[in-house]
N, C-alpha and C positions, 0 to 999 in steps of 0.2 A: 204520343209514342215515346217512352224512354229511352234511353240512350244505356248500353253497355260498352263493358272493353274487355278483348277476349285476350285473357292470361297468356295465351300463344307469345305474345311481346314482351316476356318477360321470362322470358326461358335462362336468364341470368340469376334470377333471384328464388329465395323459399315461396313458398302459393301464399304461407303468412304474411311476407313481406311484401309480398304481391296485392294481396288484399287491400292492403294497409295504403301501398301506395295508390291502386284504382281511386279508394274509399276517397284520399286526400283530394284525388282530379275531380272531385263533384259529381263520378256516375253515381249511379243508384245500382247497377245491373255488372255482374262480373258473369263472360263465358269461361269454365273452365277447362283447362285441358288437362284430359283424362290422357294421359301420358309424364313422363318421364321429363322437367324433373316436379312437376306437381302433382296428379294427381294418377299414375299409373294404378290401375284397378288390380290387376294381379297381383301386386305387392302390398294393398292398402289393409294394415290391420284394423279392426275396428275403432283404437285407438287413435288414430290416425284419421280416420272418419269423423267421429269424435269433435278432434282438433281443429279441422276445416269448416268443420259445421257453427263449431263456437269461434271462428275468426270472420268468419264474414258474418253473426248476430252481431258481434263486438261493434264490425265496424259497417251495420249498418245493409249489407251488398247481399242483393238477392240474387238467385242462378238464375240469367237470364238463359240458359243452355248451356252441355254437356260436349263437349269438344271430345268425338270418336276418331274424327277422323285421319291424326299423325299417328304416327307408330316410330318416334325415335328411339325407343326402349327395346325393341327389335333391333336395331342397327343395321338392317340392310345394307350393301354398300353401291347398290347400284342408286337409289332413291331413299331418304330415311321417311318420309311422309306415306310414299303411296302404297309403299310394300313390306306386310305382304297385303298384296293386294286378294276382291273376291274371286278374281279368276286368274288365280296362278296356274301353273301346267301341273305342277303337285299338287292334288288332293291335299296332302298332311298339312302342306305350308299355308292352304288356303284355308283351311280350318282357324290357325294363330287369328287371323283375321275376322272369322265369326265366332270365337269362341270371346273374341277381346271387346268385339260388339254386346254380347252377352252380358257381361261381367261391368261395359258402361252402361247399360239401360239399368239393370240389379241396379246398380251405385246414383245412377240420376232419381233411381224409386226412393233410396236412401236419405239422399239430398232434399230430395221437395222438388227436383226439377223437371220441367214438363214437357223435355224434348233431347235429346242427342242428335247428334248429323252425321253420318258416314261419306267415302267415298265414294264415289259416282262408279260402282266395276273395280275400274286403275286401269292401265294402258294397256293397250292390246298386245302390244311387243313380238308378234308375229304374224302369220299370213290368215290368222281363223277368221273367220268371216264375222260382223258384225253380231249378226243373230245366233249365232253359235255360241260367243262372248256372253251374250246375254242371258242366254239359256243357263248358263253355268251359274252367274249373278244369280239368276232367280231363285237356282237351287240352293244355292250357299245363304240367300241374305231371308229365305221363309221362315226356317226356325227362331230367327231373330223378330219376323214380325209376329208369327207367333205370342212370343215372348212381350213383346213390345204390349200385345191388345191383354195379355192376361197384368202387367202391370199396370197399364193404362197410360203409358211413356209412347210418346212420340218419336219412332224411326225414319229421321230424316236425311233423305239424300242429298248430296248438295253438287250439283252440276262444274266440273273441271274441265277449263281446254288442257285438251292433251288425254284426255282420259275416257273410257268407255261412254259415258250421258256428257257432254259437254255444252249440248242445246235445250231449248226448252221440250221442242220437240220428241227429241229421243227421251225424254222424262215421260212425256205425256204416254209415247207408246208402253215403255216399260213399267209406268205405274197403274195403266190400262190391263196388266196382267196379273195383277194384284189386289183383290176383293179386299181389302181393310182401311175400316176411318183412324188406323195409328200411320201409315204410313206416309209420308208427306211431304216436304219441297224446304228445303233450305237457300232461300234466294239469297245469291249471291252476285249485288248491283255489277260489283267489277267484272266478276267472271262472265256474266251477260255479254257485257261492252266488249271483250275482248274475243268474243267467237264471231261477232258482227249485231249480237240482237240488242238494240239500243236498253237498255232496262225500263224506262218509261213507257215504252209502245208493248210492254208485255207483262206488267203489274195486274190489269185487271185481268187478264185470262187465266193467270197465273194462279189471282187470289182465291180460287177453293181448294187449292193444295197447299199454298207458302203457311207455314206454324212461325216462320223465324227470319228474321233479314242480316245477311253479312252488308256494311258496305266501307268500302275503301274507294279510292280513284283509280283511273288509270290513263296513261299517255295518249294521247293524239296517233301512237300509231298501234295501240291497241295488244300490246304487248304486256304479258303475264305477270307486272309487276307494281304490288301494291304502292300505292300513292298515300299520303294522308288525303282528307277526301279536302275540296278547294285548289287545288295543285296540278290536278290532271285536267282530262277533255271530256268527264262526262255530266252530262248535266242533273246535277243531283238536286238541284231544285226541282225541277221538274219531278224525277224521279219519285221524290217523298208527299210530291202531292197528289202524284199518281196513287201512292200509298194510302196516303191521309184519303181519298175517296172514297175507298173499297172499304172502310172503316175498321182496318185494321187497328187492333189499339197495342199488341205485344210488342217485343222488345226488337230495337233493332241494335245489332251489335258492331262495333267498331273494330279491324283485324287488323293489322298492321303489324304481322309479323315479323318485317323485314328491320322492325328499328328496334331491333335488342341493344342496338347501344345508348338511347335514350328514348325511352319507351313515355316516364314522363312527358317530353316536351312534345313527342307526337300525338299522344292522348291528348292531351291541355288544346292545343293548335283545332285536333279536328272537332272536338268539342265543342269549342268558341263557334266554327266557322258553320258545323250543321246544326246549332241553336240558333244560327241568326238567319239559315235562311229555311228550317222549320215554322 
């Protein structure tokens, strides 16, 4: 199973120089983020496609996945990641949202890459009922699968606490509503641990949905905040042999959003510490 590191951790630097430093850490696998300041899709001329496409031959980094799911190029001020979310109370606003899914699967077809990941809904933020939420998701994220089965790009959801799918559960139902083999499961180890579902005890159920794995750590009290993985309270040995069973062989990617101030030495650290106990 290779190892990526998703560009989200370098929200500092060009995607060139982004590349440039992944390549130097030893991954083989870079997720891109399809936003703002790397790779926003509404703005990318073909030029510009072009150039990203020739810096990662250059230096070697295949697209492990297509990072759909921030939207700081919108600048919401309430949230820059989750909104606009699929189920805003506007119509208009909630479109920015499938239209910008669109425009990342087009650009993942572009790329060679074999999978994007969206937001799970985004937060309810008022009294609508569960299923009501949902219903709305389903209408907004179809044309997208649509789109997805005529490219042959994988639209993948990927589970948030705090947000509309945050269990595996509510995935299962809401994917249960959905007749298509493009549509699929962005497992995300930390975000598991952090709702209460240990990520080990739900790898094989999991495995005829998951196309792609996030994994970072998280604390002993299970709180929404990426760890390099080694650091926290979950057990990721465990975890990746759960993996390694189900004979997954794709890529699992490494997030670590949170260390834009040295995105290097947390790369390098997690690196080290899930090759030694892969």
């Amino acid at each position: 199973m290779p190892l990526a590191y998703s560009s989200n951790a370098y929200t500092s630097f060009s995607i060139e120089e982004t590349i440039a430093r992944i390549s130097a850490l030893g991954y083989t696998g870079l997720e891109l983020l399809a936003d703002v300041p790397h790779a926003w899709p509404a703005g990318l001329l073909d030029e510009r496609k072009r150039a990203i496409r020739d810096c990662l031959e250059k230096h070697n980094l295949a697209i492990a996945n297509v990072n759909g799911f921030m939207m700081n190029a919108v600048a919401d001020p309430r949230q820059p990641y989750w909104h606009p979310s699929w189920i805003e109370p506007d119509p208009d606003y909630r479109a920015i949202r499938r239209e910008h899914t669109k425009r990342t699967l087009q650009f993942a077809k572009e790329l060679g890459a074999a999978s994007i990941q969206t937001e799970p809904g985004g937060p309810l933020g008022d009294a609508r009922p569960w299923s009501h939420a949902a219903k709305v998701f389903y209408e907004e994220i179809m044309p997208c699968v649509e789109l997805a089965e005529s490219l042959e790009v994988f639209l993948l959801i990927e589970p948030e606490p705090g947000l509309l799918i945050e269990r595996f559960e509510q995935y299962l139902e809401f994917a249960g509503r959905i007749d298509s083999p493009w549509l699929g499961l962005n497992f995300d180890i930390g975000h598991a641990f952090c709702v209460g579902e240990d990520p080990q005890d739900w790898v094989a159920r999991m495995a005829p949905h998951t196309k792609h794995y996030h994994i970072e750590d998280i604390g002993a009290t299970r709180r929404h905040d990426h760890l390099i993985p080694g650091s926290g309270a979950i057990d990721l040995a465990a975890t990746l042999a759960e993996i390694a069973k189900t004979g997954y062989d794709g890529w699992i990617t490494v997030e670590l959003y949170p260390y834009i101030d040295d995105p290097d030495e947390a790369g390098r650290i997690a690196k080290a510490y899930l090759e030694s106990i892969m």
